[in-house]
N, C-alpha and C positions, 0 to 999 in steps of 0.2 A: 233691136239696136240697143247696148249698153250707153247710159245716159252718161253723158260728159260732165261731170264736175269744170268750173272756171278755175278750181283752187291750181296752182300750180305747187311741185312738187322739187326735190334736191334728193339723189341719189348720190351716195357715198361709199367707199372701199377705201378701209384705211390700207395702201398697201404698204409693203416697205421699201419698198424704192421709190416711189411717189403717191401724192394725193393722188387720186382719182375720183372726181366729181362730174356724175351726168344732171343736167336740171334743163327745166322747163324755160324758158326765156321769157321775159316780158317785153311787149313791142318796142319797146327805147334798146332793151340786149339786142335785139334780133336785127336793128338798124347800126348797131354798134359791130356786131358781127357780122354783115351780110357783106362785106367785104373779102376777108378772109371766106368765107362761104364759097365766093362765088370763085376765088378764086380756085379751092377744094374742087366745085364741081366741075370748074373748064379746064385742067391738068388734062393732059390728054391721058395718059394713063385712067386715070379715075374714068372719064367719061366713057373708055370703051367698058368700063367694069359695071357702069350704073344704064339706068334704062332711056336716058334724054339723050338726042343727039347733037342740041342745039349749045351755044353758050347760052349759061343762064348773069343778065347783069345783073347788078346790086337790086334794081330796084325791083326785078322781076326775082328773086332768093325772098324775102319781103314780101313780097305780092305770095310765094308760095305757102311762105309761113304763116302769113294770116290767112288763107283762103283755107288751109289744110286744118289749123284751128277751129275754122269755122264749121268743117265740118264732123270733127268730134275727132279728129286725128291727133296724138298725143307725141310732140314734137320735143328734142332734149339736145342742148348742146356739150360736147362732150369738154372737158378742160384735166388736163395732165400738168400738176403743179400749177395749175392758174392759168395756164394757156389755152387758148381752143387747140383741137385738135382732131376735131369732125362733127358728126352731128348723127342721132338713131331719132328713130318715131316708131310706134306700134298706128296701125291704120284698118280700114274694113272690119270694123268691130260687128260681132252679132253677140249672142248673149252672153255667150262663155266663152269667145277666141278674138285674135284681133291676128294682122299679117305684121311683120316684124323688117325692119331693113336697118343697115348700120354701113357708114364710110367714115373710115379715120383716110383723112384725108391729106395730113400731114405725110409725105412718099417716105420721108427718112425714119419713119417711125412706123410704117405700113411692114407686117410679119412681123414685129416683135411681139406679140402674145397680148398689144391692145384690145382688138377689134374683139378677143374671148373673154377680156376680165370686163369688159364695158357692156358685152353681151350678158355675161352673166350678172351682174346689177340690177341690168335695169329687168332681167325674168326674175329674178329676185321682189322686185316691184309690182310685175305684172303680174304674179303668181302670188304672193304674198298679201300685196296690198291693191291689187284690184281685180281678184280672185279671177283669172283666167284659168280655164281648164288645157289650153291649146293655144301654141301660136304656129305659126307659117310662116315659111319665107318662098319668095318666089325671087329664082337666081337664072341671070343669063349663062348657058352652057358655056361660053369662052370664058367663064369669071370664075378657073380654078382655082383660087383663093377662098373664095366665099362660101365655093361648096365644099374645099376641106374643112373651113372654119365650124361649118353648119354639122356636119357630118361628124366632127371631134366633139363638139357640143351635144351630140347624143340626138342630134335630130334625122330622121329617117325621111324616103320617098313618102311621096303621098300622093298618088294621082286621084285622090277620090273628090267627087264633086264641090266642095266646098275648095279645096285647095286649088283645082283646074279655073275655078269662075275668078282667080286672084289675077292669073297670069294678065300680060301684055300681049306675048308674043306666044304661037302653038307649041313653039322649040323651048321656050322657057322652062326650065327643072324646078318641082314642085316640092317641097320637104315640110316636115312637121314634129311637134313632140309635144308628148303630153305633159303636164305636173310633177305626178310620180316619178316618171322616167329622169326628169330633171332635177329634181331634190334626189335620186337618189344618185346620181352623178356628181352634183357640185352644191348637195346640201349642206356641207363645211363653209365653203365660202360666202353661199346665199346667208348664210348663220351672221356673217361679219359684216354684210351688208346692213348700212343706215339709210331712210327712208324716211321723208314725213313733209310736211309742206311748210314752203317756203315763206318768211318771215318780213 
C-alpha cells in the first residue's frame, strides 16, 4: 500500500476559457461544500451514472469524505472559475496504481469537454507527482458517457486481476492505462499543468 502523505495538494490548468482548479479540501471546505455535493450526487441523472443507489445527505457526503481520507483515498473538489462543479479521488492504491472516478456534476456543463481537461490534471498529478505507473476505472455498462470519456483518454479493457478485484458489480466494465501511453497522448497539456501543495 502507497503511504498517504496528510499534505494536501491544488491542481491547476490555466485554460483559456476558464480557470480550472482541482484541490484537496480541508474538513471546514468539505462541510462548506457538502451541500452542493449532495445535491450532485441525488440528481437523478447522475445517480443512475455512479454506483450508490441511495440519497446521500449532507451529513453522510462528509461522513464519506472523511472516512475515504482516512483510508488513504485522495479526494479533490473540482471548481470552474471558482465554482464547484463536481468532485474526482484516486482510491485502492497498491504500490504503483490506484482506481480513478470523476463526476462533474453540474448537468448543464456535463459533455462539454470538462470531465477530459479535469481528468487530465489531476493523471498529470498522479503520474507526475505521485509517480503512478497505472490507473483504473471501473464504470457501470449503462454510463456511456464515462466509457466514451475513458476510452478517448487512451484508456483500454482490462479484465486482468488487479482491475476485476476493483469492480462492485460482475457486469461492471473494467479499463486501464499506463504512464507512457498517457504522456504520449496529452503530454502537451500534462506540460501546462500546476501542481504542488496547498498553502
Amino acid at each position: 500500500m502507497r503511504a498517504m502523505s496528510a499534505a494536501l495538494f491544488d491542481v491547476e490548468y490555466p485554460d483559456a476559457q476558464a480557470r480550472l482548479r482541482a484541490f484537496e479540501p480541508t474538513p471546514d471546505e468539505v462541510c462548506a461544500a457538502a451541500a452542493q455535493l449532495s445535491n450532485y450526487y441525488n440528481d437523478q441523472h447522475n445517480r443512475a451514472m455512479l454506483t450508490h443507489e441511495d440519497d446521500m445527505s449532507v451529513d453522510e457526503v462528509v461522513a464519506h469524505y472523511t472516512e475515504s481520507r482516512e483510508r488513504g483515498d485522495r479526494l479533490f473538489l473540482l471548481e470552474q472559475d471558482g465554482g464547484l462543479v463536481g468532485d474526482a479521488d484516486f482510491r485502492h492504491f497498491d504500490a504503483d496504481s490506484a482506481e480513478y472516478a470523476i463526476m462533474i456534476g453540474a448537468r448543464n456543463l456535463q459533455g462539454r469537454g470538462l470531465g477530459r481537461k479535469f481528468t487530465t490534471m489531476l493523471h498529470a498529478w498522479a503520474f507526475r507527482g505521485l509517480g503512478l505507473a497505472r490507473v483504473y476505472v471501473t464504470i457501470l455498462p449503462a454510463n456511456r458517457p464515462s466509457l466514451r470519456l475513458f476510452e478517448q483518454l487512451g484508456y483500454g479493457p482490462d479484465n486482468g486481476p488487479r482491475a476485476r478485484s476493483l469492480i462492485d458489480e460482475e457486469s461492471d466494465v473494467t479499463l486501464s492505462v499506463e504512464r507512457p501511453a498517457f504522456e504520449r497522448q496529452h503530454g502537451a497539456m500534462m506540460d501546462a499543468v500546476r501542481f504542488g501543495l496547498r498553502k
